[in-house]
MARNUPA-288825 format. One line per 2 residues: their letters; for each residue x, y, z negated of N, C-alpha, C, CB. Coordinates in steps of 0.1 Angstrom, whole numbers. Glycine has a CB too. Example, Ala and Ser with C-alpha at 12.3 -4.5 7.8 and 13.67 -1.06 7.14 Angstrom:
BEGIN
AS) 132 -57 -78 123 -45 -78 132 -33 -78 113 -45 -90 | 128 -22 -71 137 -11 -71 129 0 -79 141 -6 -57;
END
This chain:
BEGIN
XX) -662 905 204 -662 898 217 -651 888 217 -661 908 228 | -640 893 214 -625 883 212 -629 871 200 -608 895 205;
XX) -637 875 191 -637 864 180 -646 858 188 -641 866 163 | -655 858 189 -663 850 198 -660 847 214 -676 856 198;
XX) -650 842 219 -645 840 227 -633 827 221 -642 854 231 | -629 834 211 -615 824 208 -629 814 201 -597 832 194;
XX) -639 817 192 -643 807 192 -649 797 200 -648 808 187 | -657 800 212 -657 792 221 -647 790 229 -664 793 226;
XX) -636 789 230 -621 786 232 -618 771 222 -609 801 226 | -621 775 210 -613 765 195 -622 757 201 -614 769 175;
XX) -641 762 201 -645 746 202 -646 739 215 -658 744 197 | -643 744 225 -640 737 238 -626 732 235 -640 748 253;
XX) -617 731 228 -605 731 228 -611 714 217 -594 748 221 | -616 718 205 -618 705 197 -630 697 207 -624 709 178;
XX) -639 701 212 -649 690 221 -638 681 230 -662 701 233 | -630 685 235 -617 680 246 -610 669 242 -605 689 248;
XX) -604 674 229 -597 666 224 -603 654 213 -588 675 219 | -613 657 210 -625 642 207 -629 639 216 -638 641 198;
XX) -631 642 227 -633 639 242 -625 626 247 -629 652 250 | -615 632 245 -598 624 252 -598 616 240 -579 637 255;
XX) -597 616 224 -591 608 216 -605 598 216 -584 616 201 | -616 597 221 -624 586 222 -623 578 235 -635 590 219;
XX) -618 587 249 -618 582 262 -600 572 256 -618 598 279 | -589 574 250 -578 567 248 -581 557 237 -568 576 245;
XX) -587 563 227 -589 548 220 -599 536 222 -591 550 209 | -611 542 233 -616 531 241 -610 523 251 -625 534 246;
XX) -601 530 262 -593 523 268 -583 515 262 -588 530 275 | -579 518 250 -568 511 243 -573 497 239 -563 520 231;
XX) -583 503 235 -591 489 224 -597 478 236 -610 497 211 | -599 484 250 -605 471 258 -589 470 262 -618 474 273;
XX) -580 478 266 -568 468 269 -563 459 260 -557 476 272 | -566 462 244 -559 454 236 -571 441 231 -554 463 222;
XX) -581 441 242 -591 429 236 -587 425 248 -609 430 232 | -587 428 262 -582 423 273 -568 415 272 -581 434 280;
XX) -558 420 265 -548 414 265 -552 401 254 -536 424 262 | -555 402 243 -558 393 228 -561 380 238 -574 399 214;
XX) -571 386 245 -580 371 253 -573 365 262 -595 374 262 | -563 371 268 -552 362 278 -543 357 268 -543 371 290;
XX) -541 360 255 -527 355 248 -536 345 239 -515 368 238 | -551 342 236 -553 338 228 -553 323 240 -564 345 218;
XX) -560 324 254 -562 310 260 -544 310 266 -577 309 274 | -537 321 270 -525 312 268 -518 303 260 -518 316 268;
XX) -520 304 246 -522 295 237 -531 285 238 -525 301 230 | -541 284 243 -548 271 242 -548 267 250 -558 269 238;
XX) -544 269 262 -544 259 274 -523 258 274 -554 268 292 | -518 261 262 -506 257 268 -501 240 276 -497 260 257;
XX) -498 241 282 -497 225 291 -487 215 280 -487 228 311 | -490 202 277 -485 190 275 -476 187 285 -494 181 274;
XX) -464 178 278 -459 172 293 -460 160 294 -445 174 296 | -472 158 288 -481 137 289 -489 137 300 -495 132 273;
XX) -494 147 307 -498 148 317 -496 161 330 -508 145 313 | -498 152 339 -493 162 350 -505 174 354 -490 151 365;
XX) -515 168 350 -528 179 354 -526 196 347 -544 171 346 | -528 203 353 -529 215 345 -542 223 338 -525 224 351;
XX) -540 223 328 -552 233 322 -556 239 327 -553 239 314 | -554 248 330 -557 262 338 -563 256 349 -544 272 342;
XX) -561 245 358 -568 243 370 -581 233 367 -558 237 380 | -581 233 361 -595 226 357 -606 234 354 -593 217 345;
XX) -617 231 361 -629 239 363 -643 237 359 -631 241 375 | -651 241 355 -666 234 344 -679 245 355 -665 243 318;
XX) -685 235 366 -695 239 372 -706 236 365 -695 235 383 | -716 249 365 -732 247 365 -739 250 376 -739 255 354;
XX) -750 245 374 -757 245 381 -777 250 377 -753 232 385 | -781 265 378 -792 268 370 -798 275 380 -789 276 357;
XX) -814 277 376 -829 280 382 -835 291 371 -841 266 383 | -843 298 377 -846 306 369 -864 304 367 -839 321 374;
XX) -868 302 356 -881 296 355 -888 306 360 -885 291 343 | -901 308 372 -907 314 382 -918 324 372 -914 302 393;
XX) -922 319 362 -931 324 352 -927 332 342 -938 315 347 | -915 328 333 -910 338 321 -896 344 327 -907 330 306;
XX) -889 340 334 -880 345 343 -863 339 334 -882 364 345 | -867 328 323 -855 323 318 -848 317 324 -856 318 310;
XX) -835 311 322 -825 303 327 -828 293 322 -813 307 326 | -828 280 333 -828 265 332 -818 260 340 -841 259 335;
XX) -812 252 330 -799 246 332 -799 233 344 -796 239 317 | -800 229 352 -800 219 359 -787 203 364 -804 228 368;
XX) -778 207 367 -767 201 362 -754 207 363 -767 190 367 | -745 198 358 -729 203 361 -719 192 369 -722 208 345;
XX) -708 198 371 -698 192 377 -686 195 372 -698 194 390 | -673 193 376 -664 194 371 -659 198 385 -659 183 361;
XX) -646 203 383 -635 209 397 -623 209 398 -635 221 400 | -615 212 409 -596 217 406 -596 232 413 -582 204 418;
XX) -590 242 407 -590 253 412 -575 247 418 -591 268 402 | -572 248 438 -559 244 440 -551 253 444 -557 235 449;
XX) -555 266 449 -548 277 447 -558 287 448 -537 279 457 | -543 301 450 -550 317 442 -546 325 458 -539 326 422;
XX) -555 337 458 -553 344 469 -554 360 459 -565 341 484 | -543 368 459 -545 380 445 -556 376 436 -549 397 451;
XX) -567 382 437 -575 375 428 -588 370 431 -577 382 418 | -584 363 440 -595 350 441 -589 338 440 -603 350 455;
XX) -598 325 435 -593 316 433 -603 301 441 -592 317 416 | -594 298 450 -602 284 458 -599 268 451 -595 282 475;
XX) -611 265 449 -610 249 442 -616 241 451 -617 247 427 | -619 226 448 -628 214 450 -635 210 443 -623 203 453;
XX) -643 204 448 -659 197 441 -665 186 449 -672 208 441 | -671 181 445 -677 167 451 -691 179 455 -682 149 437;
XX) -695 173 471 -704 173 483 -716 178 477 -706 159 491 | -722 166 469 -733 163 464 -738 175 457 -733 151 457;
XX) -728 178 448 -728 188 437 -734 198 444 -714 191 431 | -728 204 454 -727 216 461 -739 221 468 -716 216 470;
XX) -749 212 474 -758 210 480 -768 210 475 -757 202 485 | -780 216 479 -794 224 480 -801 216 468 -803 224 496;
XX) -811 215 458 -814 203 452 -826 201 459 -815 202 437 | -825 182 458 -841 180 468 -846 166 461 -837 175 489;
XX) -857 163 467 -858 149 463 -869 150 455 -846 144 457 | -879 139 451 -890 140 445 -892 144 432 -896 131 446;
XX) -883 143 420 -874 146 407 -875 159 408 -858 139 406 | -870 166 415 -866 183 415 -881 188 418 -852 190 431;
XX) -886 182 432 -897 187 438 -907 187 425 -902 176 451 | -908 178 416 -919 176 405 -917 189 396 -917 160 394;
XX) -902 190 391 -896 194 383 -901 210 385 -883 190 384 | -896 218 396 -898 229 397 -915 234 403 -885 233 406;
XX) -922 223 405 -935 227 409 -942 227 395 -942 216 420 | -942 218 386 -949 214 375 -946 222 368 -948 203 370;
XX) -929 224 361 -928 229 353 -921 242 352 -925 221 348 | -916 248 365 -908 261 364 -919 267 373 -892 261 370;
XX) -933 265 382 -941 272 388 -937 274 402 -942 283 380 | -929 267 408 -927 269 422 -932 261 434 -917 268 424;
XX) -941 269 443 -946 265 452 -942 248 457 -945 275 461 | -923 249 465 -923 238 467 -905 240 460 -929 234 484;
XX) -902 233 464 -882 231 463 -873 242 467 -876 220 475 | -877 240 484 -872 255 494 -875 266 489 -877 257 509;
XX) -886 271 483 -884 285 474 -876 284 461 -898 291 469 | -877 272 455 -867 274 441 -852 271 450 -871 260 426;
XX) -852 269 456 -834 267 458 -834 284 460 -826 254 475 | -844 291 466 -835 308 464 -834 314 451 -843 321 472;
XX) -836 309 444 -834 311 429 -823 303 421 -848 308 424 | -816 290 426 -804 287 416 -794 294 420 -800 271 415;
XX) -789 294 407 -771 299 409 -761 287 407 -766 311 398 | -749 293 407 -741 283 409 -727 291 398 -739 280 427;
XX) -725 283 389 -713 295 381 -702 285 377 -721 303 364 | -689 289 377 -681 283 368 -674 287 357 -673 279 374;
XX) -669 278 348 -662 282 337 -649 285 338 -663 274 329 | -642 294 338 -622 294 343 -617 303 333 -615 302 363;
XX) -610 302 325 -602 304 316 -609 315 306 -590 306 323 | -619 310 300 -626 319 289 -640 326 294 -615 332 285;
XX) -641 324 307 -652 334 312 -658 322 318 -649 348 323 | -676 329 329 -679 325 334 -685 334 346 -682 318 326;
XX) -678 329 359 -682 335 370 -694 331 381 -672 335 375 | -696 338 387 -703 331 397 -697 329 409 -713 338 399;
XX) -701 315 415 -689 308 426 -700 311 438 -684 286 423 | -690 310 452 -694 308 463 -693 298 469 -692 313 468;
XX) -700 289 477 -697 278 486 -689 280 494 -705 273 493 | -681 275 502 -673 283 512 -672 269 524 -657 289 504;
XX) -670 258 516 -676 247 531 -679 234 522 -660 242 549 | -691 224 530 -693 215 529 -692 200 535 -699 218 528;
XX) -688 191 538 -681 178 546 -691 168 537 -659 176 542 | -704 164 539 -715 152 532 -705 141 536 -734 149 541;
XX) -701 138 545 -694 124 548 -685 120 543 -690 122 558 | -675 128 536 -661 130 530 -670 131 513 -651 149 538;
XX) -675 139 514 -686 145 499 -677 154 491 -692 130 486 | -669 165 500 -659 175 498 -667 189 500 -645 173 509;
XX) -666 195 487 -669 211 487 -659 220 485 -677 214 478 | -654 227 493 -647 245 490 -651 252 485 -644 255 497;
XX) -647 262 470 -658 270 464 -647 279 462 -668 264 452 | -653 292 457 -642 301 452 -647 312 449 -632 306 462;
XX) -634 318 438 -643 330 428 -631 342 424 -650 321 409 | -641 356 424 -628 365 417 -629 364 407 -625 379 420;
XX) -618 363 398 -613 368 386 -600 376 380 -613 360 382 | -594 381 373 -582 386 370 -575 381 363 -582 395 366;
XX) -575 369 362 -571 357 358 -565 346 370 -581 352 352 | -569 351 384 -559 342 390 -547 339 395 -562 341 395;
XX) -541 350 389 -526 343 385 -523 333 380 -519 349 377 | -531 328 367 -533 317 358 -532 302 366 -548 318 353;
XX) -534 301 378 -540 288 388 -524 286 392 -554 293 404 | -524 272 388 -510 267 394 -511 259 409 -503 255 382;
XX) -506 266 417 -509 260 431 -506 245 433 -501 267 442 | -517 235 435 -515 220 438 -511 213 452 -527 214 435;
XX) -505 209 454 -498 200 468 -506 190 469 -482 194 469 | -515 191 485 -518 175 485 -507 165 490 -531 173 495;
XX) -512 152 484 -500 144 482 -497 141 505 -506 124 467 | -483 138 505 -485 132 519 -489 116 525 -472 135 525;
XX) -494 110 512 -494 98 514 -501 91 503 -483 93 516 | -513 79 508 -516 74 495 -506 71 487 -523 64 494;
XX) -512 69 474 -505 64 458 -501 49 464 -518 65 440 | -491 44 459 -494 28 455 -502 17 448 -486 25 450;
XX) -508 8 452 -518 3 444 -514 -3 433 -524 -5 450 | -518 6 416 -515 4 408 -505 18 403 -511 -9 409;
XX) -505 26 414 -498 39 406 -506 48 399 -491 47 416 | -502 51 388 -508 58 374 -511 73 382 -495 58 358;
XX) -525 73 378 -530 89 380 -539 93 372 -536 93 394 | -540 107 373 -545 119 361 -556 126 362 -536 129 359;
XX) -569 129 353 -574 138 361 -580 146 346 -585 131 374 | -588 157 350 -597 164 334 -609 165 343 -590 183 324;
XX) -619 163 334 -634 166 336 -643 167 326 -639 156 343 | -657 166 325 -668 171 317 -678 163 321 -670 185 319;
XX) -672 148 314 -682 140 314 -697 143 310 -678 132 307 | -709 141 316 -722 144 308 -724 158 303 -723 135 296;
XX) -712 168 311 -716 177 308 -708 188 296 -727 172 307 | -703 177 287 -694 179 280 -676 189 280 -695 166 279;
XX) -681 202 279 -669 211 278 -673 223 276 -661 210 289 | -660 229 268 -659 243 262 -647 250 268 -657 241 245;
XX) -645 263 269 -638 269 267 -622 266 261 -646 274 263 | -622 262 253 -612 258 243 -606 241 245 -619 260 228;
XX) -615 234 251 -610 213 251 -609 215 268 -628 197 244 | -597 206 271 -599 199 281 -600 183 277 -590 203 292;
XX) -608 178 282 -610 161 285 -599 155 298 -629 158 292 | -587 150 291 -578 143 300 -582 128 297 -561 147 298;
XX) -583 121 312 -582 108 312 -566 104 326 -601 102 317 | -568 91 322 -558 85 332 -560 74 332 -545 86 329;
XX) -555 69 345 -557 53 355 -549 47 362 -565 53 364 | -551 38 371 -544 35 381 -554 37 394 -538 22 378;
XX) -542 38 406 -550 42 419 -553 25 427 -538 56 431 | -561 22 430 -568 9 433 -569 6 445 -581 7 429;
XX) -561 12 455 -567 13 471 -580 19 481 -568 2 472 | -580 14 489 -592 21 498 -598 12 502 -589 29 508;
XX) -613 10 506 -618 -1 518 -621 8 526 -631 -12 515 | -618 23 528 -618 32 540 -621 45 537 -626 28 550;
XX) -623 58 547 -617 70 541 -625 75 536 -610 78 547 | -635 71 536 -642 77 520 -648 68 507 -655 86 524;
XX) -641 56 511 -639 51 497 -626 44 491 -650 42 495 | -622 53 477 -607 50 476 -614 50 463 -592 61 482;
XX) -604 36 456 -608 37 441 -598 38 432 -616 26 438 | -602 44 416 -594 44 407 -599 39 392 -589 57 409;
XX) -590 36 387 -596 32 374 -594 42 361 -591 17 370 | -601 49 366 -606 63 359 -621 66 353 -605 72 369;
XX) -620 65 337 -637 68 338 -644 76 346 -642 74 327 | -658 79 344 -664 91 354 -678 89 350 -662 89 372;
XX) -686 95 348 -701 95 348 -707 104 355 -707 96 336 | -723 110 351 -725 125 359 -714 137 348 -748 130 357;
XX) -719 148 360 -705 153 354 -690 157 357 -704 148 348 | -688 144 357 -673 140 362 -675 144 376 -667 122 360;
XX) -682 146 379 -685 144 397 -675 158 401 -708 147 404 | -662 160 412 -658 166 418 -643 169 411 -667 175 422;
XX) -635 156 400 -629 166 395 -616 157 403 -630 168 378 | -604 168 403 -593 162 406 -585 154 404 -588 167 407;
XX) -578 146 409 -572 129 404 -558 139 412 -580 107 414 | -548 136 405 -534 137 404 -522 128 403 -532 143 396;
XX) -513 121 410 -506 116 409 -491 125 397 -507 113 423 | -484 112 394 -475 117 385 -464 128 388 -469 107 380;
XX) -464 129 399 -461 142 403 -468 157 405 -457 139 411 | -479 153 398 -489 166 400 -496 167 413 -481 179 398;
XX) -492 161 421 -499 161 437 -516 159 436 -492 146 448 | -524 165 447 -534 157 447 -537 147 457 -543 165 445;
XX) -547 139 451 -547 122 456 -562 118 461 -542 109 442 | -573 127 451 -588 124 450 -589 129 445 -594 116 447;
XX) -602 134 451 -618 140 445 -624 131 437 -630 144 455 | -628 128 428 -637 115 423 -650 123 428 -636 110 404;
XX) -661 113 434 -676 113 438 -685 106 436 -677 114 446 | -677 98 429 -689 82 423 -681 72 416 -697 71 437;
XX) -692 69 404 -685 58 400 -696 46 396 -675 62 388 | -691 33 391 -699 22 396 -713 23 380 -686 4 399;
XX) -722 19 391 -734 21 376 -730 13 359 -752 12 381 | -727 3 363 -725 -6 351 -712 -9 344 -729 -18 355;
XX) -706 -3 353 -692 -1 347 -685 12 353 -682 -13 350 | -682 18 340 -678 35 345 -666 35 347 -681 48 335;
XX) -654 30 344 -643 29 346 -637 27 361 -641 21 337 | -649 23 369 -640 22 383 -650 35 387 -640 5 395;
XX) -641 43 392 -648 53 401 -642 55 413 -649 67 395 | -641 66 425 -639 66 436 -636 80 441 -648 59 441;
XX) -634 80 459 -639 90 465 -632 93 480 -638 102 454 | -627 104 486 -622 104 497 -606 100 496 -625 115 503;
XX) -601 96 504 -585 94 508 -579 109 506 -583 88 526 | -567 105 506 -559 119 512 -559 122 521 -549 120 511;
XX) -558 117 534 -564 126 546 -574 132 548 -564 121 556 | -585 127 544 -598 130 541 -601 147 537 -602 120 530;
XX) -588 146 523 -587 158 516 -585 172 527 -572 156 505 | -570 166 528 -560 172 537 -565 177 549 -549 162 542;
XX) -571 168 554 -580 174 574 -591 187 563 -598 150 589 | -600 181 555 -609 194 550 -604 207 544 -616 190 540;
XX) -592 203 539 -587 218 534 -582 228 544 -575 218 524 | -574 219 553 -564 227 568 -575 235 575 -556 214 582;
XX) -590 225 576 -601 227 586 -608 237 577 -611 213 590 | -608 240 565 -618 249 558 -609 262 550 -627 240 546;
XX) -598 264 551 -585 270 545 -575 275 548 -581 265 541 | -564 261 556 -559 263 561 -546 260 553 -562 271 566;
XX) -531 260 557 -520 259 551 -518 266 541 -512 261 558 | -512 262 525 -510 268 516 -498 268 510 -517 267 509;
END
């Protein structure tokens, strides 16, 4: 009775302890892939001091539908963003208007009737998502406000990574015409994990507050990313740039910014 007792003792005693030595070396092994992956993009996003933009705040939006018939993912477009600050771990950015907004128009209407099987538009818009790329991963974003006139979106996402987000100051005043500014984006769509795309320009003035220009590339794509003055401030959203020549692009003023963040945010 005692030998059979201590034996089910020994093997409750060894089931435990391969129990525990697989519950510690799984925890160990995701803490030590967890950590590898913050030290490997601290490393690759370490910041330049050629420009004022930060890695880490630069953001890679998609935009996808899920085809009505085989239930795959179809890509639809992207945008680019600024994460401008962190709340523990959530992280609020900007985006251009357009981006953010429902898809419509006879192009989509064809698109998702013909070829993804949907009745009309308004049922496929309950089906896209909306995701961004931020520092190795990819989340899914929320809208959080929209301004068509301004062509300013609030979006925001949790991660455990938002420590990472260097908080940005909007500037208190336009740039000077001809003062050098910064921005990163994903021209055509173009970005990884590992590259940011830095360009730089000069700021060109305004013919009013929602059109301020810079001479900054931009195509599709580029749409919503942050323009920075050499102090790191922000200055513009870019939301358009001219068809035939991509180098002048545009978008709202700084007040423009400023009234939408206070009005959708608030002081930071």
């Amino acid at each position: 009775m005692l030998k059979s007792n201590l034996k089910e003792v020994l093997s409750m005693i060894t089931f435990y302890t391969a129990l525990f030595s697989f519950l510690f070396y799984s925890c160990t092994a995701f803490h030590k892939k967890d950590m590898s992956h913050e030290k490997y993009y601290n490393d690759v996003l370490e910041q330049s001091q050629d420009t004022p933009f930060p890695n880490e705040n630069f953001l890679f939006l998609k935009k996808s539908i899920i085809d009505s018939r085989t239930g795959e993912e179809h890509g639809l477009s992207s945008a680019s963003g600024l994460a401008f600050t962190r709340n523990k771990n959530t992280v609020y950015g900007l985006t251009a208007a357009h981006w953010c907004t429902d898809i419509e128009g006879d192009d989509y209407e064809n698109y998702v009737k013909y070829i993804l099987g949907y009745e009309n538009v308004e049922i496929a818009n309950q089906n896209v998502s909306n995701t961004v790329d931020f520092y190795g991963k990819t989340y899914y974003m929320e809208v959080l406000a929209i301004d068509e006139k301004s062509d300013l979106c609030m979006l925001s996402f949790k991660t455990d990574y938002a420590n990472k987000v260097k908080k940005i100051k909007i500037a208190k005043k336009e740039p000077l015409v001809g003062d050098k500014v910064y921005t990163a984006s994903a021209p055509q769509g173009i970005s990884h994990h590992t590259i940011r795309l830095h360009f730089e320009g000069m700021y060109s003035g305004c013919v009013n507050s929602e059109e301020c220009f810079f001479t900054i590339p931009g195509v599709f794509g580029s749409s919503g990313s942050g323009i920075l003055n050499v102090d790191g401030e922000l200055v513009g959203i870019l939301s358009f740039s001219i068809v035939n020549f991509h180098n002048i692009t545009g978008g709202p003023s700084v007040d423009q910014i400023r009234e939408f963040v206070l009005t959708n945010y608030g002081k930071f």
